[in-house]
C-alpha positions as CSV (number, residue, x, y, z in Angstrom):
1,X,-142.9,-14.9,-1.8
2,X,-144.1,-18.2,-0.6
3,X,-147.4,-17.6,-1.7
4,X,-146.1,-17.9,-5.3
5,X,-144.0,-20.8,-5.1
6,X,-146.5,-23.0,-6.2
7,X,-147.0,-21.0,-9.3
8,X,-143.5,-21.2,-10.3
9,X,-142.9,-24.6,-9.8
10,X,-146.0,-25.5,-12.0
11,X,-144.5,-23.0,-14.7
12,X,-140.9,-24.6,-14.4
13,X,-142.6,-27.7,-14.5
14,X,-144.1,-27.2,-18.0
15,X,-140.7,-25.7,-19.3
16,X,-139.4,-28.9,-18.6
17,X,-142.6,-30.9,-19.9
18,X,-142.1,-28.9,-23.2
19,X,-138.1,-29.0,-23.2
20,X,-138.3,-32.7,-22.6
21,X,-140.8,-33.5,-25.5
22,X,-139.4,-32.0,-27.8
23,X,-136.1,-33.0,-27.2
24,X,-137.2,-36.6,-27.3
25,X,-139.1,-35.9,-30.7
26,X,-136.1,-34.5,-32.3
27,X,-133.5,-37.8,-31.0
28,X,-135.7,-40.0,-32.5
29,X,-135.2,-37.9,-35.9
30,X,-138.7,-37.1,-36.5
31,X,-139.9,-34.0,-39.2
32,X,-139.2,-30.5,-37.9
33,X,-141.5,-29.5,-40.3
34,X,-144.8,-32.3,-38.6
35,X,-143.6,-30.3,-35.3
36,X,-143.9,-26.9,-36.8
37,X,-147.4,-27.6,-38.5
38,X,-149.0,-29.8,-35.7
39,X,-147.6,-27.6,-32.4
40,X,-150.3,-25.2,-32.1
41,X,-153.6,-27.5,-32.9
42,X,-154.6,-28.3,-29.4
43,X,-155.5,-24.7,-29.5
44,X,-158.2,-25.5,-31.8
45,X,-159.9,-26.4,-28.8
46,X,-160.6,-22.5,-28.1
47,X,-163.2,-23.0,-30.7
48,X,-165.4,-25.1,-28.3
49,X,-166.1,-21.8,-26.5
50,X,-168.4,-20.3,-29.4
51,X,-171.0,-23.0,-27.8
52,X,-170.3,-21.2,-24.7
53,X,-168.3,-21.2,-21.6
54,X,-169.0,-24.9,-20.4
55,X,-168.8,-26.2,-23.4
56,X,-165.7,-24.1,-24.6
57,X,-164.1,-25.3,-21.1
58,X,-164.8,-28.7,-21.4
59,X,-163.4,-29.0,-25.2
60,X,-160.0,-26.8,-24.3
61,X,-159.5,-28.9,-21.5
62,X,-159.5,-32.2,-22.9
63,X,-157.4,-31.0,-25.6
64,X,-154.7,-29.6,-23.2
65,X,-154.6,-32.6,-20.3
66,X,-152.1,-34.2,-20.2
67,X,-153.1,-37.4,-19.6
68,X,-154.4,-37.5,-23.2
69,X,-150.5,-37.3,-25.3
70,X,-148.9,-39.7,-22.3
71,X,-151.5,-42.6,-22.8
72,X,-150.9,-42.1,-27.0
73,X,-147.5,-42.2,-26.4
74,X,-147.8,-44.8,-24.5
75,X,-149.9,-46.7,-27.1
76,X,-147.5,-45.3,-29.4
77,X,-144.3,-47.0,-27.9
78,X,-146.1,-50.3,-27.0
79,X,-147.3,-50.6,-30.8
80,X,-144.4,-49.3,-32.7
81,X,-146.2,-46.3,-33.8
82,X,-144.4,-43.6,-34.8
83,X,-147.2,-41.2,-35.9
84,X,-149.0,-41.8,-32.8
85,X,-145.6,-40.8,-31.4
86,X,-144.7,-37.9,-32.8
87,X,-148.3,-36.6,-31.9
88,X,-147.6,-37.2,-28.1
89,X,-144.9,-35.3,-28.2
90,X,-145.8,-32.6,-30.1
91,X,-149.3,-32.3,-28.2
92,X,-147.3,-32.7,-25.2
93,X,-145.0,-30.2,-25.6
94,X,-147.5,-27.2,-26.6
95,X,-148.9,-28.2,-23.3
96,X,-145.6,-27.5,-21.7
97,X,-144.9,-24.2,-23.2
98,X,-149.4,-23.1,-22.1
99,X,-148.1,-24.5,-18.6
100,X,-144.6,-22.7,-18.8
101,X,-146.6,-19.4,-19.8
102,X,-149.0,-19.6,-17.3
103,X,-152.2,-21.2,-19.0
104,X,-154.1,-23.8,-17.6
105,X,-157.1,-25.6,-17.7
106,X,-160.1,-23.5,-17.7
107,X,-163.0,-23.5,-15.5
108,X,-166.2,-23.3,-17.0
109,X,-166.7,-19.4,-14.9
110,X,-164.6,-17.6,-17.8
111,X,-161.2,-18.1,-19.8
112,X,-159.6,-16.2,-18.1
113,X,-159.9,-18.7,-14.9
114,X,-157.8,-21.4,-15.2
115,X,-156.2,-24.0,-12.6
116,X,-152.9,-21.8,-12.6
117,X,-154.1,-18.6,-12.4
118,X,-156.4,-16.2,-13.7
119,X,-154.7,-14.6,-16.7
């Protein structure tokens, strides 16, 4: 039981990372429809693995850390952006739900590795 703790926690943790994003995006009354059409693009990433598994690792993992939407949204707040905004969230909240679903950040072994588990 124990064992798994840590695996839950990080998958509550990314249920509230994506619950809290996209809360925030909706209060500030941004497009449901920008949300709808942008959610899913980080996993464009996947497409860095036709160049192989380093490479395909490398590209899926910068596009799902995040570090990445936190520092936009960051820029995004500081210089009264709203697009760079809404793209924090968004990207920050399909994080949440790979995170809350058990995906993480690959290792360059296989996909199926990742930092949570291997899926």
């Amino acid at each position: 039981m124990l064992e798994r703790m840590p695996r839950r926690l990080l998958r509550v943790e990314g249920l509230a990372v994506l619950v809290g994003s996209t809360v925030l995006y909706f209060d500030a009354g941004f497009a449901w429809w920008l949300f709808a059409a942008l959610f899913f693009a980080p996993d464009l990433g996947i497409l860095g693995f036709a160049a192989g598994q380093r490479v395909g690792a490398a590209v899926y993992d910068t596009t799902h850390f995040e570090a990445l939407p936190i520092a936009l949204g960051v820029v995004g707040v500081l210089a009264g952006s709203d697009v760079c905004l809404q793209v924090a969230l968004i990207w920050l909240a399909h994080i949440g739900l790979d995170r809350a679903l058990g995906y993480g950040l690959k290792y360059p072994g296989g996909f199926k590795d990742t930092h949570l588990q291997r899926v």
